[in-house]
N, C-alpha and C positions, 0 to 999 in steps of 0.2 A: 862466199861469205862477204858479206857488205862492210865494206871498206869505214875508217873514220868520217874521213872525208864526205860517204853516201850518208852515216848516221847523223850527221850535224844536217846533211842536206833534207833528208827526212824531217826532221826536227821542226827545220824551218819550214816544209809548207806544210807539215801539221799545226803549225803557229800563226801561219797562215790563213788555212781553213778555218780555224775558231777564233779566227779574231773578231772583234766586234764591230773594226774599221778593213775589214779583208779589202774589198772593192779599193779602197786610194792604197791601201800596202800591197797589192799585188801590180798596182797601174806605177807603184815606183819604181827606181831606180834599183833596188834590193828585192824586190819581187821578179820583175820580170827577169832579171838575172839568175836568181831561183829555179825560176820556172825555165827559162833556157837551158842551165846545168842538169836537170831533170830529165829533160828531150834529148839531151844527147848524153847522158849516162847509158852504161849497160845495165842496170836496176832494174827489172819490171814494177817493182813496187811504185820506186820513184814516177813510173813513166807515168803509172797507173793514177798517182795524185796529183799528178802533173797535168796530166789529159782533163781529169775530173776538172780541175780550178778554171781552166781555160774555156773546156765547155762550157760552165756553171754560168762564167762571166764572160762570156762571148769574145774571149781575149783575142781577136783576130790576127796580131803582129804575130804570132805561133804556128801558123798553117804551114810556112814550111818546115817549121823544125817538124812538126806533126807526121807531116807528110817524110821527113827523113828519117824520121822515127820508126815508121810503119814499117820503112822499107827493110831498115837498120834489124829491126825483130824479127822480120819475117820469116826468116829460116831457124827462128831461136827459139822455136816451142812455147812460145807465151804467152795463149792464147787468149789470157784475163787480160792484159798488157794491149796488144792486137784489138781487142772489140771497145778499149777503152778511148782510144785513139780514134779510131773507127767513128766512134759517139760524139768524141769533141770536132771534127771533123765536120762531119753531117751538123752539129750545133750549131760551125760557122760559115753554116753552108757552103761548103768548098763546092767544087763545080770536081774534081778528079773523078771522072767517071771510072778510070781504069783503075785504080785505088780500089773506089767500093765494089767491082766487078771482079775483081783478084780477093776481096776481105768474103762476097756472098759464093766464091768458087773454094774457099781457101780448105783446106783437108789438113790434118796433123797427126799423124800417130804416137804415140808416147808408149811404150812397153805393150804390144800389139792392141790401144784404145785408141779409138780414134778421139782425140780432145779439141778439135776447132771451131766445135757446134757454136758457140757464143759468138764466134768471129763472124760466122756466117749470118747469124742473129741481125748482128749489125749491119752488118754487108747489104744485105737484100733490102733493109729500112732505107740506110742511105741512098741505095739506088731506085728506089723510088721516088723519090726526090729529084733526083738528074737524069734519071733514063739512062739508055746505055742501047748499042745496033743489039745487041743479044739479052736486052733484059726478059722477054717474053720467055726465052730458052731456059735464062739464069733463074727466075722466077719456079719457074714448070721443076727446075731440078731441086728448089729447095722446098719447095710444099712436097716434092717428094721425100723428102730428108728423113734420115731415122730417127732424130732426135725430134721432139714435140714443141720444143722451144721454136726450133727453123721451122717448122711445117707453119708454127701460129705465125711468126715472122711474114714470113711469105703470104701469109692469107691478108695480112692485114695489110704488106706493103700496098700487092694487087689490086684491092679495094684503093688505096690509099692515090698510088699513079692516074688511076680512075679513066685508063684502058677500055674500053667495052671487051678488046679481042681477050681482055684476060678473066672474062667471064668462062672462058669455055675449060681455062685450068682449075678454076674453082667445081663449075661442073664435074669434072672430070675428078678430081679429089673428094667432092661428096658423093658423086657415083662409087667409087672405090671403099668408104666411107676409113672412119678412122678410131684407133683406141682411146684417144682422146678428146672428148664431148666436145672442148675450146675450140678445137682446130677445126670440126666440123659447124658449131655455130659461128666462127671467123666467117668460114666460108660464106655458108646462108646470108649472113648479114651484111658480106662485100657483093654477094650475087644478086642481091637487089639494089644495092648501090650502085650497078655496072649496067646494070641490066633486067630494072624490077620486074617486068612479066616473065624472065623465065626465072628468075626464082619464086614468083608468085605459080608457076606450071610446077615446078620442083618439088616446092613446099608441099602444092597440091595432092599431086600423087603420094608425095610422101607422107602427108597425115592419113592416107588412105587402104595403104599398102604396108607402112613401115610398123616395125613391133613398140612397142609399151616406150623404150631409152629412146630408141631412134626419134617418138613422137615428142617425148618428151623436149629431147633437144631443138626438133624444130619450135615447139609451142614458145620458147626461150630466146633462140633468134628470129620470129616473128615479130616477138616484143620489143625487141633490140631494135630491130631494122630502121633505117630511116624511110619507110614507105607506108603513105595511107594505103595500097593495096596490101600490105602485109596485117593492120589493122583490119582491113572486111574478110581478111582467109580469115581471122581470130574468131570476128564475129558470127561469118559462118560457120566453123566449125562449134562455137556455143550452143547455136542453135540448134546442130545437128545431136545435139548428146543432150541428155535425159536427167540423167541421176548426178544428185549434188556430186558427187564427191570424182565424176566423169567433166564435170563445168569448171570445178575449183582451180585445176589448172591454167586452166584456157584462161579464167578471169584474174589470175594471176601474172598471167603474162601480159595479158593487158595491162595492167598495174605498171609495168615495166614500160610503157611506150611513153614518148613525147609527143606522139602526138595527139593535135585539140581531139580528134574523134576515139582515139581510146578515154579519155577522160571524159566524155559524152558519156558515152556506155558504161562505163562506171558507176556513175551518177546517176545513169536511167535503170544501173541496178541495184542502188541503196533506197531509192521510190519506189523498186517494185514489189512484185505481192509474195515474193519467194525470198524468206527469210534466210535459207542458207544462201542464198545469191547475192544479199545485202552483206553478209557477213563477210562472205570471201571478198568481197567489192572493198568494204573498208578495210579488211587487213592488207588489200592492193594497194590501196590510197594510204595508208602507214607511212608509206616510202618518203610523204610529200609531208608530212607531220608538223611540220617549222610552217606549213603556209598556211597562215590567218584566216584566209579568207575563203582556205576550201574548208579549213574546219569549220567557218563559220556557218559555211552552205551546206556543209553537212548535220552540224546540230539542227537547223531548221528542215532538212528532208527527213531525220528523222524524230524530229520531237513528236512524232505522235506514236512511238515504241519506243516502253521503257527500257526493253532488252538495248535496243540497237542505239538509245540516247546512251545509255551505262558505257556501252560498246564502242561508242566515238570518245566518248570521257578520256575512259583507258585507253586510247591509243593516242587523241593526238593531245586532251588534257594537260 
């Protein structure tokens, strides 16, 4: 039961957070003394608002309390507490490799659940950031993870570190494939960030081989990818397929890239002679709607269809 003492402290950095001068009342004198009594409370709530503020505002002079803080919960089952620390930590870029290596290992049972997923969430983010002699290992065991939160964690760290040798745990987790679509396009779209020719071989066989979801997912992290080779699989596979409604994806997912040659193709397919390919082309280009100047280049490719002039109206009008 939280004490008077916790209630008033609560209070005060919920008065804190919504203040409209937060930034100079938390750098005061009554702030960060708030925010200290917080860190070293046994509170999770407190610890939780506490972490949040310091993140938020990059409050550096806090990393040790942070850091005693973590230590302090650790064994306290609190694992909302734990990954909140975790966050403001990694915010002020602490360098504690052994921290975030204990936060992406960390396990907890509560009434035979296991509840540390979140910790680990954060754990593997931060040590992406700092590395660590066993992050390759610690990486590999949390894309293994039961929970789908850590698996996406992990994928995005790996890309994130931007490792090449951790191409071959992405491989290895889309070879196995997964119940959760995210986790597998994480994957794809760090395996060509690591290493774009074999997720451009990956992809390959897998638009080839893989069923209807699988294809789908890939056509998704194609679009996503930051690689012009992930853009000419798109292209190719357009090519290779026939009937509108077999292309609509593909030109979908192109809609979805940044980059200059999916917006080429785009545009080389609102000028061409295939009306559903113009159409799918601008419900892709939808995305971009606020830009002027593509609507502008688009009312002029098609002002000579009244269907397809109506058709840019209503979308980016």
């Amino acid at each position: 039961m939280a004490t008077a003492s916790n209630k008033q402290l609560a209070r005060t950095l919920t008065a804190l957070a919504s203040s409209s001068s937060k930034a100079d009342e938390l750098a005061s004198e009554a702030g960060q003394s708030a925010l200290a009594q917080a860190l070293a409370s046994r509170d999770a709530t407190l610890l939780i608002q506490a972490a949040n503020l310091i993140g938020e505002h990059q409050l550096s002079a806090h990393q040790d309390g942070l850091r005693k803080a973590y230590r302090s919960f650790r064994s306290a089952g609190a694992p909302g507490a734990l990954a909140a620390v975790v966050a403001a930590l990694d915010a002020l870029e602490d360098a504690d490799t052994e921290l975030f290596a204990d936060a992406a290992r960390c396990v907890m049972v509560e009434r035979s659940k296991e509840i540390a997923a979140p910790v680990r969430a954060r754990g593997v983010l931060a040590l992406a950031r700092t590395g660590h002699v066993d992050w390759l290992p610690i990486a590999g065991a949390c894309l293994g993870d039961r929970d789908e939160n850590v698996r996406l964690s992990a994928a995005r760290a790996i890309a994130h570190r931007g490792q090449r040798d951790g191409a071959g745990l992405l491989l290895l987790r889309l070879g196995a494939g997964d119940a959760a679509a995210e986790v597998l396009i994480e994957c794809l779209r760090g395996l060509f960030a690591l290493a774009p020719e074999l997720g451009e071989q990956y992809a390959r066989t897998a638009l080839q081989t893989g069923d209807g979801e699988l294809i789908e997912h890939i056509l998704h992290a194609l679009g996503t990818a930051p690689s012009d080779g992930a853009v000419a699989l798109l292209e190719a596979e357009l090519a290779a397929r026939s009937l509108a409604d077999e292309r609509t994806p593909v030109i979908t997912a192109l809609g979805l890239s940044r980059r200059p040659k999916a917006r080429t193709l785009l545009l080389e397919l609102v000028s061409g002679d295939r009306t559903s390919d113009a159409e799918a082309a601008l419900s892709a280009l939808a995305i971009h709607r606020y830009d002027t100047r593509l609507a502008a280049q688009l009312r002029e490719l098609t002002a000579g269809s009244r269907e397809l002039s109506r058709r840019v109206e209503k979308l980016f009008g």
